[in-house]
N, C-alpha and C positions, 0 to 999 in steps of 0.2 A: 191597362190603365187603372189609377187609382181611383175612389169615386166616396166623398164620404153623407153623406147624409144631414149628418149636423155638423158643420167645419168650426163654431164658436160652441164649447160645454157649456158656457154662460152667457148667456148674451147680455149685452148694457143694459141698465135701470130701466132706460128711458130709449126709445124707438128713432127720436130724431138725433138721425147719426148726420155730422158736419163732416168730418173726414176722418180717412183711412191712412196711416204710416207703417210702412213695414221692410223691415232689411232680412237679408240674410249676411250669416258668417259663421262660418267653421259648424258647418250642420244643424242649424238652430236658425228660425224666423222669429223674429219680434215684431209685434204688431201690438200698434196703439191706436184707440177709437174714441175719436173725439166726439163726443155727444154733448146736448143742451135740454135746458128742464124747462127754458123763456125766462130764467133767471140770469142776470148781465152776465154772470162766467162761466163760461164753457166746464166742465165734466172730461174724464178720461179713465177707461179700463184696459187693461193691459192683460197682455196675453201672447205665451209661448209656444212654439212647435218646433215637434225634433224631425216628423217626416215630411218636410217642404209646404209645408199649409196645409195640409189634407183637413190635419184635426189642430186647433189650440184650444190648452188649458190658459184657463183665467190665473194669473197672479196678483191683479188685482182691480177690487168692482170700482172704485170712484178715488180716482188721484187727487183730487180739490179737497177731500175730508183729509183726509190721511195724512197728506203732507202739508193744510192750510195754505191751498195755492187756486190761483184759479186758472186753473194750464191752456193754452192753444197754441198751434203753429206747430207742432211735433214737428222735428226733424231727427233722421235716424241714419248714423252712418257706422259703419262695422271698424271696430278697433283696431288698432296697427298690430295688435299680437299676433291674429288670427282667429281671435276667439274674443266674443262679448260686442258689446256696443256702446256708441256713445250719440246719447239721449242728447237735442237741442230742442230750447222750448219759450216761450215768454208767460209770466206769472201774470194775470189782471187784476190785481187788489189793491186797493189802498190808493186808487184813484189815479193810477201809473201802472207802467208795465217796467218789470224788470227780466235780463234773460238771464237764462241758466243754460249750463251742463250736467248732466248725470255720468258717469260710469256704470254698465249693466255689466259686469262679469260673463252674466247668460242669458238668454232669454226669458230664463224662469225664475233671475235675481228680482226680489221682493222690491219695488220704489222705496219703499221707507229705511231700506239697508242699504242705499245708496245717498252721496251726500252731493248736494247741490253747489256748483263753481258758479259762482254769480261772472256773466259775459259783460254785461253794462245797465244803463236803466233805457228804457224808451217811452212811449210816447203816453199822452194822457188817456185815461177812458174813454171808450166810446172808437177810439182808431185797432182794428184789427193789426195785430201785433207781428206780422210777420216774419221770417227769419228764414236766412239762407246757411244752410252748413254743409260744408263739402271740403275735403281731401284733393290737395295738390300732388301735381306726378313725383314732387320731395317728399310727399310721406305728412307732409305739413296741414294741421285743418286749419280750416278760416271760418270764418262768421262775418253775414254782413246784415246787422239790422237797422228799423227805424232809428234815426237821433232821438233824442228825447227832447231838444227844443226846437227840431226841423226836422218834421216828418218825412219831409220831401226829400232828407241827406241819405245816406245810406252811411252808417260806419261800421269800418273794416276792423277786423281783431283777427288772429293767429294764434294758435296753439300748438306749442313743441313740443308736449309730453300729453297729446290726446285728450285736451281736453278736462286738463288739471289745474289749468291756467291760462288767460288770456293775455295778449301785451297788445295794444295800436300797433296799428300797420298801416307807414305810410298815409297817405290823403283818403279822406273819406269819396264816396261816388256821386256823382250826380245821375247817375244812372235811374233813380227811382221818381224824380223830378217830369211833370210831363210842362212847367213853365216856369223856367226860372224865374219872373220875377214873384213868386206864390209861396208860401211857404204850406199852401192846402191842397194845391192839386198834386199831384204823384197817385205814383200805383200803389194800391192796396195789396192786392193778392200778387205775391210773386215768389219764384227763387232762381238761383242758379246750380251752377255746375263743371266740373272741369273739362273740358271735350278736349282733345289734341291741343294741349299743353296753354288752351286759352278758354277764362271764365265764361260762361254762355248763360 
């Protein structure tokens, strides 16, 4: 067995770690580490490994300077190629959340050499930004996040070329609603997933 000692060379700024995302594909893990300072937006370091997690190097120490974002919600899904990945996330600035895609070639592509697909806008400050992204048994991603003027909706988007472009799909969910007649109660923290050819 492998056994490493110190598994992050860097570890985040800041000690209060919020959550942990990480894919593999085509021998390569990416892992992103959302952290907080008690300042309204969340922090993210990023970091690559070629031997299955044992050890990652940092590629980079805080995403919110770098890219002038205030990132949460990481979602990570491994690219149609075989090789890289594709980064979903929500930005919290400017008093709205807007989402994005990246394209990572590899696990150890720098963020700032990556260019940002805007998904849609969502919801105001102050609501955790949530985001589902996941890969159909067609090869097809989707994305389902907050509305941005009913928290409570879910809307659907698709991507045919991984994640280089968004188009609607179809009716939005009610899936995220816990009363319809509310446009505030719904679930905050969620995602999904494709299992035997049906979203779960």
């Amino acid at each position: 067995a492998y056994y490493a000692r110190r598994v992050l060379d860097v570890v985040p700024a800041v000690a209060d770690i919020q959550r942990l995302s990480a894919e593999y594909n085509g021998g390569e893990v990416l892992l992103i580490v959302e952290w907080h300072t008690g300042a309204a937006a969340l922090k993210a370091a990023v970091y690559g490994s070629r031997n299955l997690g044992i050890t990652f190097t940092q590629t980079e120490d805080e995403w919110a300077t770098l890219l002038t974002e205030g990132p949460e919600s990481f979602r990570i899904v491994p690219a149609s190629s075989g090789a890289g990945f594709v980064v979903g996330y929500a930005s919290q600035l400017g008093g709205s959340a807007v989402y994005y895609t990246r394209r990572f070639p590899s696990a150890f592509t720098a963020a700032d050499a990556t260019t940002a697909v805007q998904i849609g806008d969502g919801p105001s400050a102050g609501v955790y930004s949530s985001l589902a992204l996941f890969r159909a048994d067609d090869d097809i991603l989707y994305s389902i996040r907050h509305a941005a003027t009913n928290t409570a909706i879910g809307e659907i988007k698709r991507s045919l070329d991984d994640g280089l472009s968004w188009d609607a799909y179809g009716n939005n969910s009610h899936a995220l609603s816990l009363d319809p007649a509310s446009i505030a109660d719904r679930l905050e923290y969620w995602d999904a997933a494709m299992v035997g050819g049906r979203v779960a």
